[in-house]
KOLSE-877248 format. One record per residue (C-alpha): residue number from 1; residue in three letters; x, y, z. Coordinates in Angstrom, 1 decimal. Layout:
REM residues N
  pos  code      px      py      pz
  NUM   Ala       X       Y       Z
...
END
This chain:
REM residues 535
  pos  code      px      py      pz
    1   Unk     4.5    41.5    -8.1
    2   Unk     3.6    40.3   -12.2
    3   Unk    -0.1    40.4   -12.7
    4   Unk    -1.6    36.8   -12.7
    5   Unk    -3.4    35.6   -15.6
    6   Unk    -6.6    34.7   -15.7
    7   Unk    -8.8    32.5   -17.9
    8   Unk   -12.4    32.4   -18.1
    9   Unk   -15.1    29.7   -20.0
   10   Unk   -15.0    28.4   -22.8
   11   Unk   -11.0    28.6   -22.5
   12   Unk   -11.0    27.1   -18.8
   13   Unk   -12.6    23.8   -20.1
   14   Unk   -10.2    24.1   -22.8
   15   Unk    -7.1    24.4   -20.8
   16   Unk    -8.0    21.7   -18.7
   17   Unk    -9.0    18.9   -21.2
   18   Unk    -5.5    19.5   -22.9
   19   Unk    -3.6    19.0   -19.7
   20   Unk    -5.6    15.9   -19.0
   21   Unk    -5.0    14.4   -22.1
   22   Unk    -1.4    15.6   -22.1
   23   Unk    -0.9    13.1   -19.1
   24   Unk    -3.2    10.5   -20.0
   25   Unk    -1.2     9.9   -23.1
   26   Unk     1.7     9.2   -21.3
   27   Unk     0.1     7.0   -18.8
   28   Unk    -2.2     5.0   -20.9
   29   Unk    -0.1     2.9   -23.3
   30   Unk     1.0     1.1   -20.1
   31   Unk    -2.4    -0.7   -19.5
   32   Unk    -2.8    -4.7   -19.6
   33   Unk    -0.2    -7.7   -20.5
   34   Unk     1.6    -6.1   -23.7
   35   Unk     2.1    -2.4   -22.5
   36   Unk     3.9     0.1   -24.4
   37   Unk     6.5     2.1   -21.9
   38   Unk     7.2     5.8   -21.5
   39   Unk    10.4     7.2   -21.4
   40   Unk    11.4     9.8   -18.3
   41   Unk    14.6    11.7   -18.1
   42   Unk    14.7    11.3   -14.2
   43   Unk    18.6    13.6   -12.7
   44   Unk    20.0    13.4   -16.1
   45   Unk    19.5     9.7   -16.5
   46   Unk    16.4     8.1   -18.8
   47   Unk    13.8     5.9   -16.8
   48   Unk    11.6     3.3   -19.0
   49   Unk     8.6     3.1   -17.2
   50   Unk     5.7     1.2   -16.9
   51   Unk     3.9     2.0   -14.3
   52   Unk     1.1     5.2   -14.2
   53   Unk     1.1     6.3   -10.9
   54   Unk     5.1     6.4   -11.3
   55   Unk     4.7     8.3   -14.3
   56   Unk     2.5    10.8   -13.3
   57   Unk     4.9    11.4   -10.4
   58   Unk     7.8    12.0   -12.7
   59   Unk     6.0    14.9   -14.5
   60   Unk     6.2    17.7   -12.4
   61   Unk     5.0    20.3   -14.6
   62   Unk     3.7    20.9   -18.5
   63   Unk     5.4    23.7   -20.2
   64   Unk     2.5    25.7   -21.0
   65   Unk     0.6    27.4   -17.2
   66   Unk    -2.6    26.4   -18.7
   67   Unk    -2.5    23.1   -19.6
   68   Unk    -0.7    22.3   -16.3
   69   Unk    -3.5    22.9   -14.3
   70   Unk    -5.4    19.8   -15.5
   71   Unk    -2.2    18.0   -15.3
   72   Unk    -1.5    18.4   -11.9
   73   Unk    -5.0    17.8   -10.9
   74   Unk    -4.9    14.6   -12.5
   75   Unk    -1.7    13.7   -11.0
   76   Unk    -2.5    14.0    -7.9
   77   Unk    -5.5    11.4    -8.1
   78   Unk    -3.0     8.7    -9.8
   79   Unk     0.0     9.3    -7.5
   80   Unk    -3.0     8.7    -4.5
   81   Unk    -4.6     5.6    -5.5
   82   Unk    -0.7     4.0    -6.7
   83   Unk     0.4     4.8    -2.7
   84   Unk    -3.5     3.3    -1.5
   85   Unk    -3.5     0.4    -4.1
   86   Unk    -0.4    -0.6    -5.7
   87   Unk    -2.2    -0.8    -8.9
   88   Unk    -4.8     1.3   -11.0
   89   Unk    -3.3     4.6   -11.9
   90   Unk    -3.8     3.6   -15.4
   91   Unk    -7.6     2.8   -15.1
   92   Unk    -8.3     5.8   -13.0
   93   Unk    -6.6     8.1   -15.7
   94   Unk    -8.4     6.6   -18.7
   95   Unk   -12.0     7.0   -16.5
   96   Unk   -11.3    10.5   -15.3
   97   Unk   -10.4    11.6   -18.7
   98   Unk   -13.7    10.3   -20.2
   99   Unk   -15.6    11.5   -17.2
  100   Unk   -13.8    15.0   -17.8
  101   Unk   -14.4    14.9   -21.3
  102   Unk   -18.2    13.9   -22.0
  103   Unk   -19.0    16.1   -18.5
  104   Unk   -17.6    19.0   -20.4
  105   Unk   -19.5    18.4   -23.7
  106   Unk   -22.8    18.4   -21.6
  107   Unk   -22.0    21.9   -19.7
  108   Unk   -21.5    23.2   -23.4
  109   Unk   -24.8    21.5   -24.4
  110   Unk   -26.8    23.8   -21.6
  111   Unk   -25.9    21.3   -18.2
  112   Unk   -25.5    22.9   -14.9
  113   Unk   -22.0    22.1   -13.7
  114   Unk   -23.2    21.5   -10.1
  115   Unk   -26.2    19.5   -10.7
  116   Unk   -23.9    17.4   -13.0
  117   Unk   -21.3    17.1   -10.1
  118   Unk   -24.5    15.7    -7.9
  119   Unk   -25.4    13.4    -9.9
  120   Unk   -22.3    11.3   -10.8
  121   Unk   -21.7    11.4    -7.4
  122   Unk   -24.9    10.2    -6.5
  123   Unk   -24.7     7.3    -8.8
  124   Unk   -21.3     6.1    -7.7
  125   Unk   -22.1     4.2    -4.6
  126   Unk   -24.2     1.5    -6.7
  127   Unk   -21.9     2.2    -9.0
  128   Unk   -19.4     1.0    -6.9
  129   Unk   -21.8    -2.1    -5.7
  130   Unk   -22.6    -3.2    -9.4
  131   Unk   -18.5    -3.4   -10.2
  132   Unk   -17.6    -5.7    -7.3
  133   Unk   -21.1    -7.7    -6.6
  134   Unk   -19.7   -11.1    -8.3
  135   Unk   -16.1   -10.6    -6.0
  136   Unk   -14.8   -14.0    -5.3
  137   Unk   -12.0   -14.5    -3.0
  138   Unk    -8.5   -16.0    -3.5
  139   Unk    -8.1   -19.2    -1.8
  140   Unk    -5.3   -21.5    -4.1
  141   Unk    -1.5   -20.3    -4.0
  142   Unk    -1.7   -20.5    -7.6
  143   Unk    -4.6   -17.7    -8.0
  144   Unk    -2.3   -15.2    -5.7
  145   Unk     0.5   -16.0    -7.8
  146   Unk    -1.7   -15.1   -10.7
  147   Unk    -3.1   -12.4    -9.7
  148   Unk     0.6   -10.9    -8.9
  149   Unk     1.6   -11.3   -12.5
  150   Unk    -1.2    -9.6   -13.8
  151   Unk     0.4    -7.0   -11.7
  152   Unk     4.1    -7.3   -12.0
  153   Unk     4.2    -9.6   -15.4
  154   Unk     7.7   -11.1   -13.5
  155   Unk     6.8   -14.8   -13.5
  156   Unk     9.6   -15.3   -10.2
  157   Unk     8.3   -12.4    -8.9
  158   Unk     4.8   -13.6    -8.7
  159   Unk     5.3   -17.2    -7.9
  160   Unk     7.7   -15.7    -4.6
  161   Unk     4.8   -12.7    -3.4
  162   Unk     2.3   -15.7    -4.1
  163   Unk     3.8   -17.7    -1.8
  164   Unk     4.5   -15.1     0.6
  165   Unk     0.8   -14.1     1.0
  166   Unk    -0.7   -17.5     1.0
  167   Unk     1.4   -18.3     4.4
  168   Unk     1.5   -15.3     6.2
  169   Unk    -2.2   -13.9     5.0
  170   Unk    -3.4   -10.6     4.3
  171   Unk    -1.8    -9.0     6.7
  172   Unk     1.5   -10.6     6.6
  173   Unk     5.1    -8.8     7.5
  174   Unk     6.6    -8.7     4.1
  175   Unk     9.9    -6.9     3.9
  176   Unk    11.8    -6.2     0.4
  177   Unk    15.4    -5.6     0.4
  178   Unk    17.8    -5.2    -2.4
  179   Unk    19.5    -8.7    -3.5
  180   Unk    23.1    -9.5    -4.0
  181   Unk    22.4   -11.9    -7.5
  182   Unk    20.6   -11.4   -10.2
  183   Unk    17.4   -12.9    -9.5
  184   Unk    14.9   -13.4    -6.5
  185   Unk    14.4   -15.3    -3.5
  186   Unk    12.2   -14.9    -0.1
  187   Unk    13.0   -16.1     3.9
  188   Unk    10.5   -16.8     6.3
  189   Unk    10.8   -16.3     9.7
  190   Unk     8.8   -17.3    12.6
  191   Unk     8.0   -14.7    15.2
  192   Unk     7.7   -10.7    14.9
  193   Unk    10.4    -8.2    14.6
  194   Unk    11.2    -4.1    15.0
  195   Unk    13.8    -2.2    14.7
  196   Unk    16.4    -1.3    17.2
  197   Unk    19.4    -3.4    17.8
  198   Unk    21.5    -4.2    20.8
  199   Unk    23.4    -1.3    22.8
  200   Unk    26.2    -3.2    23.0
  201   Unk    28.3    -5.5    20.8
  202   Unk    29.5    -7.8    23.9
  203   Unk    25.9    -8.9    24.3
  204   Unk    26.2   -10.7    20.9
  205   Unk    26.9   -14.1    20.7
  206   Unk    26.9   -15.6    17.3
  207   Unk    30.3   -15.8    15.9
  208   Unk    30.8   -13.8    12.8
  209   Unk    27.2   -13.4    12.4
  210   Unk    26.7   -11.0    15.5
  211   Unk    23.2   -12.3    16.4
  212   Unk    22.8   -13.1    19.9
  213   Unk    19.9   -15.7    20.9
  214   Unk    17.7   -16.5    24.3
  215   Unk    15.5   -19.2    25.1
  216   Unk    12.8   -18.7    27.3
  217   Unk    13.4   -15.6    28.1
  218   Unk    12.0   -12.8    30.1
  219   Unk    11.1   -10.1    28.5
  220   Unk    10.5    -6.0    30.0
  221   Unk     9.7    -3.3    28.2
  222   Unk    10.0     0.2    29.7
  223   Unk     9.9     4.4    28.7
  224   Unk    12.9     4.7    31.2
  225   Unk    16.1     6.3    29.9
  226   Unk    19.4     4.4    32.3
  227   Unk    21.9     6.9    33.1
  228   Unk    23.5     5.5    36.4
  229   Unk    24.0     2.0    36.9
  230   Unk    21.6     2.1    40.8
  231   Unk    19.2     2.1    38.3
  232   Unk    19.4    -1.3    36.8
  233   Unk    20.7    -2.9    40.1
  234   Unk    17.1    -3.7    41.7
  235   Unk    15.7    -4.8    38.1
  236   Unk    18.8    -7.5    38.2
  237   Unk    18.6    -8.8    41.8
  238   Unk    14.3    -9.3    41.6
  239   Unk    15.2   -11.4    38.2
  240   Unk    17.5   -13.4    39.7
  241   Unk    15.3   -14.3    43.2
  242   Unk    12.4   -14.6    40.0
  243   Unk    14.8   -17.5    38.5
  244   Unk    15.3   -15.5    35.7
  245   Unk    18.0   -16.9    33.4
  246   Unk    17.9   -15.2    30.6
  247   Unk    16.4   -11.8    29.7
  248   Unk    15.2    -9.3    27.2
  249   Unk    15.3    -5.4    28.2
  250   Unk    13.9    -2.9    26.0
  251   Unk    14.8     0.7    27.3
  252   Unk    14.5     4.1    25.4
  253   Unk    18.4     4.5    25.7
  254   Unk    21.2     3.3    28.2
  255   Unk    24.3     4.9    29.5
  256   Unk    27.6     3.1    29.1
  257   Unk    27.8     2.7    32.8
  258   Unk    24.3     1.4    32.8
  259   Unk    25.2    -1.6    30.1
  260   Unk    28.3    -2.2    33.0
  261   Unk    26.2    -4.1    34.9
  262   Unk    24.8    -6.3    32.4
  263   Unk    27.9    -7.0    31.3
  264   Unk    29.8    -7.9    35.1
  265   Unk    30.4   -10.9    34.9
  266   Unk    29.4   -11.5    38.3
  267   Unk    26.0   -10.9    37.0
  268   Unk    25.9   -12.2    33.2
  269   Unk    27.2   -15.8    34.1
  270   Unk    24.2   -16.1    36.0
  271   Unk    21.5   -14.0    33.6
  272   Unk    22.6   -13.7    30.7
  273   Unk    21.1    -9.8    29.5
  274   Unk    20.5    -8.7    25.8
  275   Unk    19.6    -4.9    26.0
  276   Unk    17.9    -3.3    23.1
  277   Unk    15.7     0.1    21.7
  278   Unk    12.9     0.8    19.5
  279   Unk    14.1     3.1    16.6
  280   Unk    12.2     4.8    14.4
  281   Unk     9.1     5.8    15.9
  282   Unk     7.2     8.8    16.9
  283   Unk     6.4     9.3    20.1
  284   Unk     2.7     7.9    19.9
  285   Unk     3.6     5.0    18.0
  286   Unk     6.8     4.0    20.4
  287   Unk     4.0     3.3    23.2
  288   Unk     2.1     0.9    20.9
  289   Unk     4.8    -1.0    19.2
  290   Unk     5.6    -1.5    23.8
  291   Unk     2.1    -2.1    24.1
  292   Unk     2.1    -4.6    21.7
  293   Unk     5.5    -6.3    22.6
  294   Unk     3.5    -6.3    26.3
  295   Unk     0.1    -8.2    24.6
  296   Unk     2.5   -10.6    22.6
  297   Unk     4.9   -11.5    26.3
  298   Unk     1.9   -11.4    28.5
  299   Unk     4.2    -8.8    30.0
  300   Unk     3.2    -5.2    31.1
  301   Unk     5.3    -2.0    30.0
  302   Unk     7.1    -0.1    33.3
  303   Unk     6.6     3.9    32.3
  304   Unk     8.3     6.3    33.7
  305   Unk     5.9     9.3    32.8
  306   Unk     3.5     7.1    34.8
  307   Unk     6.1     7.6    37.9
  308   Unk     7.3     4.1    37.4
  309   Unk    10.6     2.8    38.1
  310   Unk    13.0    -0.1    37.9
  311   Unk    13.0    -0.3    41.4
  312   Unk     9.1    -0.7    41.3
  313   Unk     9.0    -3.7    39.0
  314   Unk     6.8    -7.2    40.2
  315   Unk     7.5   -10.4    38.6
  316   Unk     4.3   -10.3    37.3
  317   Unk     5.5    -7.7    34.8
  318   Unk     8.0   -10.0    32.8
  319   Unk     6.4   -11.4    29.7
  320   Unk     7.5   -14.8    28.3
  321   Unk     8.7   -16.0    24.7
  322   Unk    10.6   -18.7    23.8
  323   Unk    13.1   -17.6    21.7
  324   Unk    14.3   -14.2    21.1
  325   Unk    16.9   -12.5    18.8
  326   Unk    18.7    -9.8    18.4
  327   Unk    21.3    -8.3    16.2
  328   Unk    22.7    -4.8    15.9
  329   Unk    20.7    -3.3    13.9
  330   Unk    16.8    -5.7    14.6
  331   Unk    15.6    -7.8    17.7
  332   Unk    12.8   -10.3    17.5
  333   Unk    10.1   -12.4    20.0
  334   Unk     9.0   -15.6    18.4
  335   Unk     5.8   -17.8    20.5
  336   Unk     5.7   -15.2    22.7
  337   Unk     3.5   -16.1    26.2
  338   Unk     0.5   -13.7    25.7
  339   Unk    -3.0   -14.2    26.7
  340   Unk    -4.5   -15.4    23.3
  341   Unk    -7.9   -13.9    23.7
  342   Unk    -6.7   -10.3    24.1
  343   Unk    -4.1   -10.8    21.2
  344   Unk    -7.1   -12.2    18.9
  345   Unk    -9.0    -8.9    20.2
  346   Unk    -6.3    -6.9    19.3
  347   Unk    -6.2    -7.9    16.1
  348   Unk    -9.8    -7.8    15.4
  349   Unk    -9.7    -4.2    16.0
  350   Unk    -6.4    -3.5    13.8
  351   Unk    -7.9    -5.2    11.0
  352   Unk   -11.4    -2.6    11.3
  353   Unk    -9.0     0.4    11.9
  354   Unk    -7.2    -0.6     8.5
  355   Unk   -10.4    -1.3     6.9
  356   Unk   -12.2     1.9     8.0
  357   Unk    -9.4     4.4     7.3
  358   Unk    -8.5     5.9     4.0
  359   Unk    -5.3     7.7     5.3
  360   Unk    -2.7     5.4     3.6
  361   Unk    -0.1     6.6     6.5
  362   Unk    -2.6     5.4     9.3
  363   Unk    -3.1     2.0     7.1
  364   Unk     0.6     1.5     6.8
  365   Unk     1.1     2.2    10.7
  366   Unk    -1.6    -0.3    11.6
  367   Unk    -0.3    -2.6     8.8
  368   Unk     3.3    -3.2    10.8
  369   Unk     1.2    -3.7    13.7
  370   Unk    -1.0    -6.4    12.4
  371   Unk     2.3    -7.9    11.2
  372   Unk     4.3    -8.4    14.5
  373   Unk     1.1    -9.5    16.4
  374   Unk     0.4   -11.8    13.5
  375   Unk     4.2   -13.5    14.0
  376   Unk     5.2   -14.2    10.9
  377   Unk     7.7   -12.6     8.6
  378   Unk     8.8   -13.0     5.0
  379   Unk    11.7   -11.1     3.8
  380   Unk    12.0   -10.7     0.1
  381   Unk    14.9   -10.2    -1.4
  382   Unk    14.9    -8.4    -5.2
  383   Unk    17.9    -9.0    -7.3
  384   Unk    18.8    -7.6   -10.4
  385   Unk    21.8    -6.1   -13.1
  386   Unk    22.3    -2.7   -12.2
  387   Unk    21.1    -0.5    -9.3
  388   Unk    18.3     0.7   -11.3
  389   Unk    17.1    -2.3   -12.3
  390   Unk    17.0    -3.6    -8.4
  391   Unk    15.3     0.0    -7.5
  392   Unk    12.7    -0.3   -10.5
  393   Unk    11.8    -4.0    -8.9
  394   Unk    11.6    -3.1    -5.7
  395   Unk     9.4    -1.0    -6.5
  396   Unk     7.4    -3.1    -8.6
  397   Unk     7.3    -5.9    -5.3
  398   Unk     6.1    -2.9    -3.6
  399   Unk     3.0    -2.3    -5.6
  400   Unk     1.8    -6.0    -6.3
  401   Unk     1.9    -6.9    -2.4
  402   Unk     0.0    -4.2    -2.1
  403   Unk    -2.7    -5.6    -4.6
  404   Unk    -2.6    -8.6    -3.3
  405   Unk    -3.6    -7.6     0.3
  406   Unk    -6.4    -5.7    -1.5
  407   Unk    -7.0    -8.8    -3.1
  408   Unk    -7.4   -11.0     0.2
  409   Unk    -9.6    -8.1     1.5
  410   Unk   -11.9    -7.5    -0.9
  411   Unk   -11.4   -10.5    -3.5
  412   Unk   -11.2   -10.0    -7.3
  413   Unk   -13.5    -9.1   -10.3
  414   Unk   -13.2   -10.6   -13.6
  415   Unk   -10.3    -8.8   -15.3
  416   Unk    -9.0    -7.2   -19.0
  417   Unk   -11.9    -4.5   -18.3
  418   Unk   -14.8    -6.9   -18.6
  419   Unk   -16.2    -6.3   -15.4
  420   Unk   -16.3    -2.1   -16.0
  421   Unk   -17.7    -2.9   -19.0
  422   Unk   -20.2    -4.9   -17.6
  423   Unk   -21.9    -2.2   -15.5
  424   Unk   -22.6     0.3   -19.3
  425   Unk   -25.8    -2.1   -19.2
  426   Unk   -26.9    -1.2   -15.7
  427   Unk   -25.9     2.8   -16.3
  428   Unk   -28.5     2.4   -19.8
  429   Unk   -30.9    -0.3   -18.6
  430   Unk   -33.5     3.0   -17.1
  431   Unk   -32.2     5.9   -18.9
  432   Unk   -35.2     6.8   -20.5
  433   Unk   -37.4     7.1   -17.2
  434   Unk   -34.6    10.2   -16.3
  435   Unk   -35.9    13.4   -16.7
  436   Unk   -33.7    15.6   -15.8
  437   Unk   -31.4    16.6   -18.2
  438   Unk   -28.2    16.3   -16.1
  439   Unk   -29.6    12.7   -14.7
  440   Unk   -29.5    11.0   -18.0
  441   Unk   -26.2    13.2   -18.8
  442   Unk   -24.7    11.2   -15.6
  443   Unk   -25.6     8.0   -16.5
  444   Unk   -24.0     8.7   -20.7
  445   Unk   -21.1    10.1   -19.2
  446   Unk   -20.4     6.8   -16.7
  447   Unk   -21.4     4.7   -19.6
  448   Unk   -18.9     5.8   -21.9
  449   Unk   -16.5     6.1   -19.2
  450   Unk   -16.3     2.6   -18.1
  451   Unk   -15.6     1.1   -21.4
  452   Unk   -12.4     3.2   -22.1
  453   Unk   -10.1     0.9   -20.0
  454   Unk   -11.1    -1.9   -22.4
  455   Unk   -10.8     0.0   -25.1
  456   Unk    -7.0     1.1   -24.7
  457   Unk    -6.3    -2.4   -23.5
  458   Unk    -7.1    -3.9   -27.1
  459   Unk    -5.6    -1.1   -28.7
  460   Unk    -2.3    -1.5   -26.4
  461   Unk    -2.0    -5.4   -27.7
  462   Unk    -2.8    -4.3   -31.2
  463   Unk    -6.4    -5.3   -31.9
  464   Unk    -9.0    -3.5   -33.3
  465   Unk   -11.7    -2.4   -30.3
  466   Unk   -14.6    -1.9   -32.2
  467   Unk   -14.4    -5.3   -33.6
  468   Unk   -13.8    -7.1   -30.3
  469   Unk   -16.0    -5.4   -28.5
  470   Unk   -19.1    -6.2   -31.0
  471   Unk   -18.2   -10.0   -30.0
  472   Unk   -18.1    -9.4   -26.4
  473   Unk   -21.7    -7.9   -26.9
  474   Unk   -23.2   -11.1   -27.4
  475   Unk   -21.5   -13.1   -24.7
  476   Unk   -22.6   -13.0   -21.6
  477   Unk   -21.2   -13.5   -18.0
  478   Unk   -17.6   -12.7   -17.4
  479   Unk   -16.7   -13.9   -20.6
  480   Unk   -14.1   -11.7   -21.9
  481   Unk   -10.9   -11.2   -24.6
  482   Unk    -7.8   -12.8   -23.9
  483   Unk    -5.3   -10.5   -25.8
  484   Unk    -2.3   -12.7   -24.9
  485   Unk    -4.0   -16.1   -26.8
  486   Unk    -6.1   -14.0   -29.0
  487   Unk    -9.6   -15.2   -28.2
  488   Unk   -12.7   -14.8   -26.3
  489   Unk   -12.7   -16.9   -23.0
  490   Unk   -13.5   -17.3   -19.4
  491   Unk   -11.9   -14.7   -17.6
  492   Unk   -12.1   -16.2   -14.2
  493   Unk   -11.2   -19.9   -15.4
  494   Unk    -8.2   -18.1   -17.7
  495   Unk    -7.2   -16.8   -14.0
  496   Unk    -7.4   -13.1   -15.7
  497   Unk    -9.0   -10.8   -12.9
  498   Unk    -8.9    -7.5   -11.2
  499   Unk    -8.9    -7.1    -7.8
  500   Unk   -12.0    -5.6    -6.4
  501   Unk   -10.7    -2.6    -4.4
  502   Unk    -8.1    -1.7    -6.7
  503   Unk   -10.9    -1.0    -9.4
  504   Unk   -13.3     0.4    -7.2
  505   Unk   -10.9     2.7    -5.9
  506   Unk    -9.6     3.7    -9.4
  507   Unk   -13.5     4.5   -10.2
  508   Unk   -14.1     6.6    -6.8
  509   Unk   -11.0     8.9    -7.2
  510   Unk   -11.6     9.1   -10.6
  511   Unk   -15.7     9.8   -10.3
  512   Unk   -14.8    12.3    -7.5
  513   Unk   -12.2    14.4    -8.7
  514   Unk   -13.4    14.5   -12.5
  515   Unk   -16.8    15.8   -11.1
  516   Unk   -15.0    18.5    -9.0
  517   Unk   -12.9    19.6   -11.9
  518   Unk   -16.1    20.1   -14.4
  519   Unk   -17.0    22.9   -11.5
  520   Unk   -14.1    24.7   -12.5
  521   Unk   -15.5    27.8   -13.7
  522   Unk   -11.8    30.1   -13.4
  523   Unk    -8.1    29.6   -13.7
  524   Unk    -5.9    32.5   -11.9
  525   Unk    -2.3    31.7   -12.9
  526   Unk     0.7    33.1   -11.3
  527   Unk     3.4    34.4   -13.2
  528   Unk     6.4    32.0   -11.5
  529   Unk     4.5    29.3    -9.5
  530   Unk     5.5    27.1    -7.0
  531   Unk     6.8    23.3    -8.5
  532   Unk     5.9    21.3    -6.0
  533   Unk     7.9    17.7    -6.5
  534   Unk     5.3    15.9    -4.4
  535   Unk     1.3    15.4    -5.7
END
């Protein structure tokens, strides 16, 4: 096995600040309203990107071992907070960089590595509090749809996510799906949906459109797997002495013999059946998509690992909607008969779950369960030229509906860097009563960190930073630059903000994980390494 290499200080801090930069540079010139783009050769074709987090994810390795290190490290911080946020990769790299960068200078100067560690972390809760204490909330369609531009900078774009978020809410079903033209355009519909279609093409009733549709329909949901038609026989005969005429089953699977009966016509001229599954789900999350189609029906699942059957059903157990849909491929409940109280319960406790977790696949879990017990769905569909083009807005959709839910969480900050700037004062304001050496070297190295976003917006729309920042030193509030007219306004009247949790996130990840790195003391490389495609 080759020997691996190893590099001790000074050349660890070294190696690491060039591998930092190295991706910053890329990433950085795509900050703020008049970005610059980077160009990645992506399975022999050339991708002109905007967007950091994307980016960082398409550079899977420097050339030079050493370097790379600091790369990667990096690189997984931005790809994180683009899949948590939508937004921010940008910000967090230009922070961590600084952070990185004055932290090192200060270890050279004679600070302890650890202490330092300590106390940026330490200050990062106020931090944290001082950045998003003046967060308003978005209440006007025309501040969502802002607030998306400044995000996707695709005026249609913004106007349809806008739109879509200011009806449904926060947590609002929003699906995007590829377009057939060359521009945009968004469906809502009423109700929740899930995937799994019907088992059976007979059951659909809707001309070419294969969609078959029930009116106050009953509605059971059940683990059971239907292999012989015996099984279904006492399920039929208690729905029609229950007056059932038309009714929704949800099974885990049915046998052809099974769907039989449904289909006699003895039986479907007097209950009409629509039989559908639940694709897609694990195990665990199968029973609470049933739960919840239960809570939203007023209905109760039948399990069979609870040594239910079909033959043990009550009437009781049907839930209720009035209409229902289904198609081969999606089936949907719309005003479904559920006891209000426990659905707003429900809910309540979703919305904490999302709030208290920082797994992003437990938040988009909970997220498509807030969705279908909200009942309401937007479908958005993203047009474009080419395949590419349609991927590359996708995408883009993607990331600002995700801002914008952060947005309706959290509310927004004033924007164009002003309110990171904002908090150098409150880092300086007591520096001199700081003793210790790496207490006041915390508060320099935060205070020079937050003004680099600001600083490589101007430079990104072509204006001098040193200038504009010495006449945003005299104004006070969020009064801020406009880079698109050119002058020093309002941010908040000029509708130019930041969302709150985008930017405190971007300052956490980068706070944390800059402070780890100045720790590193040794880099042991291996000779052939593992690439791993995935931060």
């Amino acid at each position: 096995m080759p020997t691996p290499k190893v590099i001790n200080p000074p050349g660890t801090q070294q190696a690491l600040r060039r591998g930092i930069s190295t991706l910053v540079k890329a990433i950085a010139p795509t900050l703020g309203p008049l970005p610059r783009r980077s160009v990645a050769e992506n399975l022999n074709k050339l991708e002109l990107l905007d967007d950091g987090g994307l980016i960082a994810r398409r550079i899977i390795a420097l050339p030079e071992p050493e370097d790379d290190v600091g790369a990667m490290l990096l690189r997984q911080v931005l790809w994180k907070a683009r899949q948590h946020m939508g937004d921010g990769a940008a910000t967090a790299a230009l922070l961590y960089q600084k952070i990185f960068t004055e932290g090192a200078r200060f270890i050279a100067a004679g600070a302890d590595p650890m202490r330092l560690r300590a106390r940026l972390l330490a200050l990062l809760p106020a931090l944290s509090q001082h950045l998003t204490a003046d967060a308003r909330q978005l209440r006007a369609e025309s501040e969502l749809q802002a607030l998306a531009f400044s995000v996707c900078y695709d005026e249609e774009m913004a106007a349809i996510l806008g739109e879509a978020l200011h009806t449904l809410g926060q947590f609002a079903q929003v699906d995007v799906r590829e377009g057939h033209g060359r521009g945009m355009a968004c469906n809502f519909v009423e109700g929740s949906y899930w995937p799994g279609g019907a088992q059976s093409k007979e059951m659909l009733r809707g001309g070419h459109r294969l969609v078959a549709e029930l009116h106050d329909a009953a509605i059971l949901v059940t683990d059971m797997e239907i292999e012989e038609p015996g099984e279904l026989v006492p399920l039929m005969q208690l729905a029609l002495r229950s007056g059932v005429k038309q009714l929704l089953l949800i099974v885990d699977s049915i046998s052809d013999k099974g769907l039989a009966v449904a289909l006699d016509k003895r039986v479907s001229d007097r209950i009409r059946t629509v039989i559908v599954k639940l694709d897609g789900y694990h195990p665990g999350e199968l029973s609470l998509a049933q739960e919840d189609i239960a809570l939203l029906t007023g209905g109760r699942p039948i399990l069979q690992k609870a040594g239910e059957t079909l033959a043990t059903v009550k009437e009781r157990d049907f839930g209720w909607a009035r209409w229902v849909w289904a198609d081969d491929k999606n089936f949907g409940i719309a005003s479904g008969k559920g006891d209000p109280a426990l659905l707003r319960e429900s809910v309540r406790r979703l919305r904490a779950a999302y709030t208290d977790t920082d797994d992003d696949e437990a938040r988009e879990r909970i997220l498509r369960r807030l969705g279908a017990l909200n009942g309401g769905l937007a479908t958005v569909y993203v047009g474009g030229i080419a395949k590419d083009e349609i991927r590359q807005r996708k995408e883009l959709a993607e990331r600002a509906i995700r801002a914008l839910r952060g947005a309706a969480s959290g509310g927004v900050i004033a924007g164009g860097g002003v309110a990171l700037l904002r908090c150098k004062a409150w880092l300086l304001h007591d520096l001199d009563s700081q003793d210790e050496l790496e207490s006041r070297a915390a508060r320099l190295i935060l205070a020079e960190a937050v003004e680099a976003p600001i600083r490589q917006l101007l430079e990104n729309a072509g204006y001098d930073p040193g200038e504009v920042l010495a006449q945003l030193s005299v104004c006070a509030g969020d009064r801020g630059f406009d880079v698109m007219k050119g002058e020093i306004v309002d941010m908040a009247q000029a509708g130019i903000v930041d969302v709150a949790q985008v930017q405190a996130e971007a300052l956490r990840r980068a706070v944390a994980s800059a402070a780890l790195a100045l720790t590193i003391e040794v880099l042991v490389l291996h000779r052939d390494p593992e690439t791993m495609t995935e931060p």
